[in-house]
N, C-alpha and C positions, 0 to 999 in steps of 0.2 A: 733550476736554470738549465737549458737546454745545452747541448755541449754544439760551439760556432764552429771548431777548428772543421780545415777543410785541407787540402792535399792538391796542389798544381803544379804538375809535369814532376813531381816527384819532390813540390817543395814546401813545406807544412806553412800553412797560414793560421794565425789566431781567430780570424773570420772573414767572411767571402769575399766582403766590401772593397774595390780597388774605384779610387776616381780614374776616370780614363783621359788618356792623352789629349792635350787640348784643351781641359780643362782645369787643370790642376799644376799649371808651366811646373815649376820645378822640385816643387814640394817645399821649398825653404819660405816661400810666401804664403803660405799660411799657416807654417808654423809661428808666426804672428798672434794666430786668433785661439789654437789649438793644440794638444799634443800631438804629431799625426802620427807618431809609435801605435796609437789604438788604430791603427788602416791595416787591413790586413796585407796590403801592400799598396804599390800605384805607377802607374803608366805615365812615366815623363814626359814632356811638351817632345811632339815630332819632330825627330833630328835626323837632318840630311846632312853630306857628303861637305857642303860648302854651305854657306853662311848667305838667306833667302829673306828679301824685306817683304815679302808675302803679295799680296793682289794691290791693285788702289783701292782707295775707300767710296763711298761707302762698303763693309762690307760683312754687317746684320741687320736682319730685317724682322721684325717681329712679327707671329702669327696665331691665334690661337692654338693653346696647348703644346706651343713651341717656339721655335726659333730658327732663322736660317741664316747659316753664315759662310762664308767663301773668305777665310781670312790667306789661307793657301799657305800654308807651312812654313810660318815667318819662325825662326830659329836661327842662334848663330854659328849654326855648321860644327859636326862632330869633334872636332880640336878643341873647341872654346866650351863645349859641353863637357869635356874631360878636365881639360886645364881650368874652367872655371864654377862651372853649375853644379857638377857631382862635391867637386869640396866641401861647399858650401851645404850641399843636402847633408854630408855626410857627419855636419855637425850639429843638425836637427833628428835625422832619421836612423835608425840604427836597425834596421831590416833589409833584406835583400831588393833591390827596385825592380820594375820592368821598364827597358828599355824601349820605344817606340821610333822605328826607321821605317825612313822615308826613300825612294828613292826615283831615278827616271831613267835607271838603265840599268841590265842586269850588276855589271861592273861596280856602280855607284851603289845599288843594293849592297853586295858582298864587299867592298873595301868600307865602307859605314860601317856594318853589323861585324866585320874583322877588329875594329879599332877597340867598339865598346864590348866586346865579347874579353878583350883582356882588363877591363875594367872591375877589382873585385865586387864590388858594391852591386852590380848588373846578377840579376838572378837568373831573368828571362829578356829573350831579344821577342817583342812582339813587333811584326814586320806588316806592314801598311799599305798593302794593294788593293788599297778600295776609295783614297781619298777622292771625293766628284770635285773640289775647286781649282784642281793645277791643269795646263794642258801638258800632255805627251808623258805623262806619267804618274804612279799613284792608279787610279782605279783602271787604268787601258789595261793593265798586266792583271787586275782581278776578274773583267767580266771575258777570260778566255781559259778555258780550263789549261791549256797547253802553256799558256804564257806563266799563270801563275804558278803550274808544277816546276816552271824552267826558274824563277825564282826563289821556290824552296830550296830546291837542288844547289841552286852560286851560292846561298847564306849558308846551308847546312855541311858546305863543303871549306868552309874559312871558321866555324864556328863549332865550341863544345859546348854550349850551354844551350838547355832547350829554348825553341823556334815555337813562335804562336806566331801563326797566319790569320792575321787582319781581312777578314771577309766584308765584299762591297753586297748592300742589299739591292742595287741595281742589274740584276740579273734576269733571268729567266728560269732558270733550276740554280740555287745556290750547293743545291747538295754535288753537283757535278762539279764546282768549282772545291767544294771541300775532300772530296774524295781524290780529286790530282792532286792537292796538297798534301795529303794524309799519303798516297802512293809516292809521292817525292821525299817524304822525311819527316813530316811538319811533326812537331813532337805538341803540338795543340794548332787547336782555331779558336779565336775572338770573332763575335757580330753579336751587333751589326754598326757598321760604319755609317752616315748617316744619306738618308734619302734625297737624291735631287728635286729640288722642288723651286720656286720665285715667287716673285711679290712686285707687282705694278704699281707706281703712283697714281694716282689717278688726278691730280694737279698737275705733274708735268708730262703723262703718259706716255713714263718711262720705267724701267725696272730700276726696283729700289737698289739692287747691289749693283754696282759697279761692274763687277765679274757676268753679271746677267742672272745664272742660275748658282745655287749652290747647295748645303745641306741643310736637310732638313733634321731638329732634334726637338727631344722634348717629349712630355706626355704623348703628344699626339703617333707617336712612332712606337711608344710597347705592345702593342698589337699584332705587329707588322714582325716584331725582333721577335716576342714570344715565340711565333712559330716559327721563325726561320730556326731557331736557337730548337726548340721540337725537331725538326725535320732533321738538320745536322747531327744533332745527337745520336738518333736512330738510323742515322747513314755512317756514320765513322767509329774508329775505337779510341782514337787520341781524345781527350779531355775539351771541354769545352769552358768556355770565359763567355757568357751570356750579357748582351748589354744595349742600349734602346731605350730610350724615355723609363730608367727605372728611378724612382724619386721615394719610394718608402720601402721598409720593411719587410712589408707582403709583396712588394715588385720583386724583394730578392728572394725571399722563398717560391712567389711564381714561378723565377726561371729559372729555379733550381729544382724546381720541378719537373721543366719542361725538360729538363738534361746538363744544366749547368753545373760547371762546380765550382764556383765563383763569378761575382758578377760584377760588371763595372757600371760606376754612377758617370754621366757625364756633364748635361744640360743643368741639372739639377744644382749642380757645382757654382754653375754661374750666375743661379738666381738666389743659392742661398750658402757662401762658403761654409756653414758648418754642416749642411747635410750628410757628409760622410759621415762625420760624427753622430748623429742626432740618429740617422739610420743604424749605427750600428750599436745604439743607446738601446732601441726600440726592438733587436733584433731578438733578445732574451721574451718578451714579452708576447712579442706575435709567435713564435713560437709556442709558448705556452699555451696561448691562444686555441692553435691549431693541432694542439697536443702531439708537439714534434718534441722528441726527445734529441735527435743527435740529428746531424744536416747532411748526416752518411748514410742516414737512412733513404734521405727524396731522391738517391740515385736509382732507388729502384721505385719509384712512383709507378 
């Protein structure tokens, strides 16, 4: 068997597999169906400053080989996550989490990632300037390289524990937005956040979601993440979190390939809660597969 452990921002994992924020709310609901100790870790439901009933509805829309949703960061605000949701995980999960903030001002950024940074359970603060479904915050601070460095800079100045910066793939050079990051502090990047995309009725010739446009996930996006997650790699020194429509086995050793050193499941989550599991069932076998001995070696693909 091939050896899974892997090493993020300096914090050993049992294997790469993390569900990603969004899809995985708290980790205590599906520890229902699972042990989720076998995750090599996972990115909590997005949590902002105050407590957010998210967009109106509708708001997913179904499309081949994915899915688009504009639910907009429904959460009940970083108080109620400390005082109520980490308890609760803390009696299922017993590894370090990452934390996923949200915010729509630098202020609101850095008093969030201040609260849960004293939280021991919180490993890593991964911080979320890429979301497409909120207006005036979330992805306006990722597609500017100036804004999203002024970003790194409020959190990593309220906070000791490593910062992963949440990359939006709505850009034009992602690597310029990763590089203010990485020159502001970012002690890692995660991408890709998910694609703007819509979906029309065509009985009532209107848009399916409510919010209009929103993101796009699912198969149809690893294509899209592979290379971004490629191109970042080979433009930064800080570690990369690779993530996009990965739904097997060979997705996570693809973009661990590509430069990843851990990768997060998202869509996948939603169509089939044990994937994380099943993926990381599978992960000894493709490996063999591909006559991969240790997953420390695809850093140097």
């Amino acid at each position: 068997m091939g050896k899974m452990t892997t090493v993020l921002c300096g914090i050993a994992l049992d294997n790469p597999v993390i569900p990603a924020s969004g899809t995985f709310g708290f980790g205590y609901e599906f520890a229902q169906w699972y042990d989720i100790n076998c995750l090599g870790t996972f990115s909590f439901k997005g949590t902002t400053r105050d407590p957010r009933f998210g967009n109106p509805t509708p708001r997913i829309a179904e499309c081949p080989a994915g899915m688009i949703n504009a639910v907009g960061l429904q959460n009940p605000g970083v108080e109620k996550v400390i005082g109520e949701e980490l308890p609760r995980l803390r009696e299922v999960f017993h590894k370090p989490v990452m934390a996923n903030v949200s915010g729509f001002s630098l202020e609101e950024y850095a008093e969030t990632c201040a609260r849960l940074d004293g939280e021991p359970q919180v490993g890593w603060l991964e911080v979320n300037i890429s979301c497409p479904n909120v207006h005036g915050g979330g992805m306006s601070f990722g597609t500017d390289p100036k804004a999203a460095a002024e970003v790194t800079r409020a959190v990593k100045r309220v906070t000791h524990k490593p910062v992963i910066m949440k990359l939006s793939p709505n850009v034009t050079d992602i690597t310029a937005i990763a590089r203010a990051c990485e020159d502001a502090g970012a002690d890692g990047l995660s991408l890709i956040n998910t694609l703007q995309g819509m979906r029309i009725d065509l009985r009532t010739r209107r848009p399916v979601i409510a919010n209009v446009m929103g993101g796009l996930s699912g198969p149809a996006v690893f294509p899209v993440a592979l290379r971004m997650v490629y191109q970042v790699a080979r433009a930064v020194k800080v570690p990369v979190v690779g993530m996009g429509g990965v739904s097997s086995a060979e997705d996570v050793l693809e973009m661990m390939m590509a430069g990843a050193v851990a990768v997060e499941v998202g869509a996948a989550n939603l169509v089939n809660p044990m994937a994380c599991r099943d993926i990381i069932a599978a992960l000894p076998d493709a490996m063999d597969r591909y006559g991969i001995k240790s997953l420390e070696e695809l850093k140097h693909s």
